[in-house]
TIZANU-702155 format. One record per residue (C-alpha): residue number from 1; residue in one letter; x, z, y. Coordinates in steps of 0.05 Angstrom, whole numbers, plus 32768, in hexadecimal, padded with zeros to 4 digits. Example, Ala and Ser with C-alpha at 12.3 -4.5 7.8 and 13.67 -1.06 7.14 Angstrom:
2
  num  residuo    xx    zz    yy
    1        a  80F6  809C  7FA6
    2        s  8111  808F  7FEB
END
This chain:
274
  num  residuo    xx    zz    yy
    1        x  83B2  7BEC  82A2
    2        x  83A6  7C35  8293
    3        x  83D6  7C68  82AE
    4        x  8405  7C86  827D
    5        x  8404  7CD1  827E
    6        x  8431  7CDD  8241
    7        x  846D  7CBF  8225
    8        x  8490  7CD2  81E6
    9        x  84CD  7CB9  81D3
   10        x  8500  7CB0  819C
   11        x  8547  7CCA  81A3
   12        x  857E  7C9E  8178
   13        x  8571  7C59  817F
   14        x  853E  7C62  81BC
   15        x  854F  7C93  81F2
   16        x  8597  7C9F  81D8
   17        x  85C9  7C60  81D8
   18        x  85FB  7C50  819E
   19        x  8623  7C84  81BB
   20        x  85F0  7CBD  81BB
   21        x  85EB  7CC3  81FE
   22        x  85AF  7CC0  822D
   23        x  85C6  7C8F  8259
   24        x  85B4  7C9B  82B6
   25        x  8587  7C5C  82B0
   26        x  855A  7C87  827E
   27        x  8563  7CC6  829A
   28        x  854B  7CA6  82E9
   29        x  8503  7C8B  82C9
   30        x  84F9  7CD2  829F
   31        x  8504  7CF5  82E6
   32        x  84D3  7CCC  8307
   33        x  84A4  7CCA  82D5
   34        x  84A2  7D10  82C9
   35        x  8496  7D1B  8316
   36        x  8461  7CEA  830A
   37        x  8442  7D20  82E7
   38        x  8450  7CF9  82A6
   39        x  8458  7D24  826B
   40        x  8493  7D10  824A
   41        x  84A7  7D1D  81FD
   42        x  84E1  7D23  81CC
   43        x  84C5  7D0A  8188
   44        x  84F1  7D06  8157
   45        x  8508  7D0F  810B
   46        x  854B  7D42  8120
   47        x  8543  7D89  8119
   48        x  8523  7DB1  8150
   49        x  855D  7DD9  816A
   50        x  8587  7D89  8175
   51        x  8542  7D64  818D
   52        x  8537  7DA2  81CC
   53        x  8582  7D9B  81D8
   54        x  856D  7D59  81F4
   55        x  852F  7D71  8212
   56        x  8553  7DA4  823A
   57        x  8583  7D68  824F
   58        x  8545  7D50  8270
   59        x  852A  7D85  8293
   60        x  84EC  7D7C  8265
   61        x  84BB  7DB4  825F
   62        x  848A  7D92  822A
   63        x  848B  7D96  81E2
   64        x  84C0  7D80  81B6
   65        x  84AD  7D58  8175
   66        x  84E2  7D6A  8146
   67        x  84E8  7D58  80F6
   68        x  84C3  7D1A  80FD
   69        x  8482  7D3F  811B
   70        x  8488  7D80  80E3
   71        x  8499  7DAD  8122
   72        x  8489  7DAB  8159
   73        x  8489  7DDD  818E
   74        x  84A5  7DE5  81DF
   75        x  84EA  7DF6  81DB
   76        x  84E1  7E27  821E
   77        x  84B6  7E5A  81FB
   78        x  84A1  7E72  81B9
   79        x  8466  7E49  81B4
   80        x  8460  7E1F  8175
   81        x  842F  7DE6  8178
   82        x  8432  7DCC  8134
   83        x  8455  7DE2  80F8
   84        x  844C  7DBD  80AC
   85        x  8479  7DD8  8070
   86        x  848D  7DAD  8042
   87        x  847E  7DDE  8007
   88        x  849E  7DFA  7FD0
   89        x  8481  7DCE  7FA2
   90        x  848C  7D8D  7FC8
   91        x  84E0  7DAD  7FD0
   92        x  84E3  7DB1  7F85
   93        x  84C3  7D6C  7F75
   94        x  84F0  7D48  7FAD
   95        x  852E  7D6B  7F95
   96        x  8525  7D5C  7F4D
   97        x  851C  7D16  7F5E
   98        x  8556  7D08  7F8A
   99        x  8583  7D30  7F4B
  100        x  856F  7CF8  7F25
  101        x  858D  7CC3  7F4C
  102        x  85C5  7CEC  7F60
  103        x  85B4  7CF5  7FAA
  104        x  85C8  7D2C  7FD4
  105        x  858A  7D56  7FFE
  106        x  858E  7D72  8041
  107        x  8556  7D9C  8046
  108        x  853D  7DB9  808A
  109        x  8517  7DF6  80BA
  110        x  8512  7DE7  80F6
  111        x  8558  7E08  8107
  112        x  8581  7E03  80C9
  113        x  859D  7DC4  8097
  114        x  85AA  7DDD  8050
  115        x  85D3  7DB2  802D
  116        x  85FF  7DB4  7FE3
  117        x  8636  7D83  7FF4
  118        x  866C  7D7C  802C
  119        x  8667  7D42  8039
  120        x  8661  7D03  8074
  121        x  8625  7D1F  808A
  122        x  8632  7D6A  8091
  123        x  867B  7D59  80B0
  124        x  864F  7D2B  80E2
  125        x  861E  7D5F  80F1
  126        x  8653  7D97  80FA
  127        x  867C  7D69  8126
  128        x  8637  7D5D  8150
  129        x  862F  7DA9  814F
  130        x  867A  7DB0  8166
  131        x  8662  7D8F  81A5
  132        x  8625  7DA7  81B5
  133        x  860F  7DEE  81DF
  134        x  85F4  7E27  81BA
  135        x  85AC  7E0F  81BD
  136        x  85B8  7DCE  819D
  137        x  85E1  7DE7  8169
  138        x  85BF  7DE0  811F
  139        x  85D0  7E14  80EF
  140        x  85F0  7DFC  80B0
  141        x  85E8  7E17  8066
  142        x  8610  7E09  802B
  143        x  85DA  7E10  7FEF
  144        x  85F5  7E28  7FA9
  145        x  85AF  7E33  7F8D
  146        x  8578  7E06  7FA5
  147        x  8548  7E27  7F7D
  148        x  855B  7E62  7FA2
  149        x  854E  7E41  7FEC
  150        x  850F  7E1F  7FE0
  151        x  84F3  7E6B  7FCD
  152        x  8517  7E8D  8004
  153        x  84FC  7E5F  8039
  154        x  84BD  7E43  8023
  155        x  8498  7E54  8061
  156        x  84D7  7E31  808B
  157        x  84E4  7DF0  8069
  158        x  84C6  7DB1  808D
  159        x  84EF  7D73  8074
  160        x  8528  7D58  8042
  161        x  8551  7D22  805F
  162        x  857B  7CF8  802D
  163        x  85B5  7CD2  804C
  164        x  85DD  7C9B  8019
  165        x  85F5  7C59  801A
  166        x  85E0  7C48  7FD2
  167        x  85A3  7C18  7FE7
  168        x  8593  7C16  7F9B
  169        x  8593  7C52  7F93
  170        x  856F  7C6D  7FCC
  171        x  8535  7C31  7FC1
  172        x  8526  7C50  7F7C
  173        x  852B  7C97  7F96
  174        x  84FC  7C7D  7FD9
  175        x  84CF  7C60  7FAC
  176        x  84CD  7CA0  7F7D
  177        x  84B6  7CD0  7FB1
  178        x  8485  7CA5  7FC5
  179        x  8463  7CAD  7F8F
  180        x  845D  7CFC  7F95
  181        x  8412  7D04  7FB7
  182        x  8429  7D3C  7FE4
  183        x  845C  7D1C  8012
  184        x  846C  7CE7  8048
  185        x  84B2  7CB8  803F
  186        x  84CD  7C90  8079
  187        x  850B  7C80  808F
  188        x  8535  7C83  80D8
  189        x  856D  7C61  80C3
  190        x  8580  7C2C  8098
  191        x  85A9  7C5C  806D
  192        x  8575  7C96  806B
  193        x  853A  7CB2  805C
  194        x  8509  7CF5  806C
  195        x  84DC  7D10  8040
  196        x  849F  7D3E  8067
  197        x  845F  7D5D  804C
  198        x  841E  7D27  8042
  199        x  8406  7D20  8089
  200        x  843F  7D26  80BB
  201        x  8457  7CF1  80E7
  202        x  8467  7CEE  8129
  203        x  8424  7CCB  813C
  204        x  8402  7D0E  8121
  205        x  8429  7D3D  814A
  206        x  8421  7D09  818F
  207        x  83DA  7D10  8178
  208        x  83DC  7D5D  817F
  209        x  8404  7D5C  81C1
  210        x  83CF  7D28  81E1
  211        x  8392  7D4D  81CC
  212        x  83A3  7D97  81E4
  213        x  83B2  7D73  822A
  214        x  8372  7D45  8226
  215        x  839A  7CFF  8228
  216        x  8380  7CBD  820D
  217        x  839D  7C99  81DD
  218        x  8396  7C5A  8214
  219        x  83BD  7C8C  8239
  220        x  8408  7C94  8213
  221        x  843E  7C6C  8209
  222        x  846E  7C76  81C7
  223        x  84AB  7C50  81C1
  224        x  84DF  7C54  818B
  225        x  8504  7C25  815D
  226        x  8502  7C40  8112
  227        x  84D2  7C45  80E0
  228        x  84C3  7C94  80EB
  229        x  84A7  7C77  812C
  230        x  8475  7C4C  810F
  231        x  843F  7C79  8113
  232        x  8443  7C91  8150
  233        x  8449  7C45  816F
  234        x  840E  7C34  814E
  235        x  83E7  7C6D  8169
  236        x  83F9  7C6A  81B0
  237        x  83D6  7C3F  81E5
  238        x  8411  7C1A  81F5
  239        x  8443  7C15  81B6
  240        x  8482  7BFC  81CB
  241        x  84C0  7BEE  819C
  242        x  850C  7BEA  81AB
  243        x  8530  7B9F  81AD
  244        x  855C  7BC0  817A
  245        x  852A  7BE7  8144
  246        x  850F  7BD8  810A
  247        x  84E3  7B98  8102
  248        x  84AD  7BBC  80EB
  249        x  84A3  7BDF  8128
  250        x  84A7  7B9F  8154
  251        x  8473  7B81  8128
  252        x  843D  7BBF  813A
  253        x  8456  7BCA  8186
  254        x  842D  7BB6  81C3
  255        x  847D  7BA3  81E1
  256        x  84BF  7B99  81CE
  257        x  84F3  7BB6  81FF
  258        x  8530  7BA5  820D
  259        x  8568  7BD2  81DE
  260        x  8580  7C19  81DA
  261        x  85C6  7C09  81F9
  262        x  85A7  7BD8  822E
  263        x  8579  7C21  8249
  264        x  8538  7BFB  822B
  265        x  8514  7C3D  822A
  266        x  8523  7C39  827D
  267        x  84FE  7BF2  827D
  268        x  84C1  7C09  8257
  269        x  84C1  7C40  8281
  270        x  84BD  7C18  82C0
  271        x  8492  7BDA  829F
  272        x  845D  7C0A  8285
  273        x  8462  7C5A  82AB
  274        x  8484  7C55  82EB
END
């Protein structure tokens, strides 16, 4: 079997249990691995700022893949290896469509939420922010003229997240923007649903990270369990899928592991790197 010389990862549902925690069993393998001179990633759809808080937990000194592979850059220096806007255009058609079916945005930089409503979400995210240290806190802005925000920071935007438990609803408004040429709609959670520019994915940005250190695609091992992990399993050498993600995923991976709570990212670590 070829040797694995970089592993990127998922956060909720993969390296984080049910309780948002990285658990010793996961942390041990990422050590090892890492003084394997394995090059191991963050890749995720959470904000920058949140995804290197985690990164930092780790020790790790690579690149983070934040907002679903729309940023993407080491969290250590000032080096940004990939950056895609989501355009002012794209904001306007997105947030027209979601006022039709009466579903709150949460638009996103790579540092900031901006947000009309207090509601679920925002009083989730400012408890999360409550508990984190200064560089894993995301800034939060209350929005009074959208119009206004999608001007102001049209070269920051990279994402809309829409967060509702109206499955009708959120099917028609899914289906909607998917028919808008100029963006890419997946979901992370059963409830949810991001919206990026045409062309990022998480597989892109892995892409990116393998070629600037000359690794094979034979060479990397993804794992993950929701459908924002898709592409990324499907480009990696070794795709492997958590016992509790999506079936989707399961159906493309090379593996199944064993789940998030039971430290399955720990067993495909040790199957497949260590």
């Amino acid at each position: 079997m070829q040797k694995i010389k970089l592993v990127c990862m998922d956060l909720d549902g993969t390296l984080l249990n049910d309780k948002k925690e990285i658990s010793e069993q996961n942390r041990r393998v990422i050590r090892e691995a890492v003084s394997k001179n394995v090059k191991v990633v963050v890749s995720t759809g959470r904000f920058y700022t949140m995804a290197s808080y985690f990164a930092n937990q780790l020790e790790l000194t690579t690149p983070v893949i934040s907002s679903n592979g729309a940023f993407v850059k080491r969290f250590n220096d000032d080096e940004i290896i990939s950056k895609t806007l989501l355009g002012y255009e794209n904001a306007i058609a997105i947030y027209e469509i979601l006022q039709h079916y009466k579903l709150n945005p949460f638009f996103n930089d790579h540092e900031t939420i901006y947000y009309d409503e207090e509601n679920t979400v925002m009083r989730f995210n400012k408890k999360i922010n409550g508990s984190l240290e200064k560089m894993g806190k995301t800034q939060l802005q209350l929005v009074k003229d959208w119009h206004e925000v999608f001007t102001n920071q049209n070269d920051r935007l990279l994402k809309c997240l829409v967060v509702n438990n109206q499955d009708e609803q959120m099917n028609k408004a899914k289906e909607a923007l998917k028919q808008l040429p100029d963006v890419e709609v997946v979901s992370s959670l059963s409830n949810s649903f991001e919206v990026m520019k045409k062309g990022v994915s998480k597989g892109r940005a892995v892409k990116i990270i393998a070629e600037q250190n000359d690794i094979k695609q034979e060479e990397i091992m993804c794992i993950g369990d929701g459908e924002n992990d898709l592409s990324m399993i499907q480009y990696a050498g070794i795709g492997v899928a958590m016992e509790n993600g999506l079936d989707i995923l399961k159906e493309n991976a090379d593996y199944v592991t064993i789940s998030n709570n039971d430290h399955g990212l720990a067993h495909a670590f040790e199957k497949f790197v260590l």
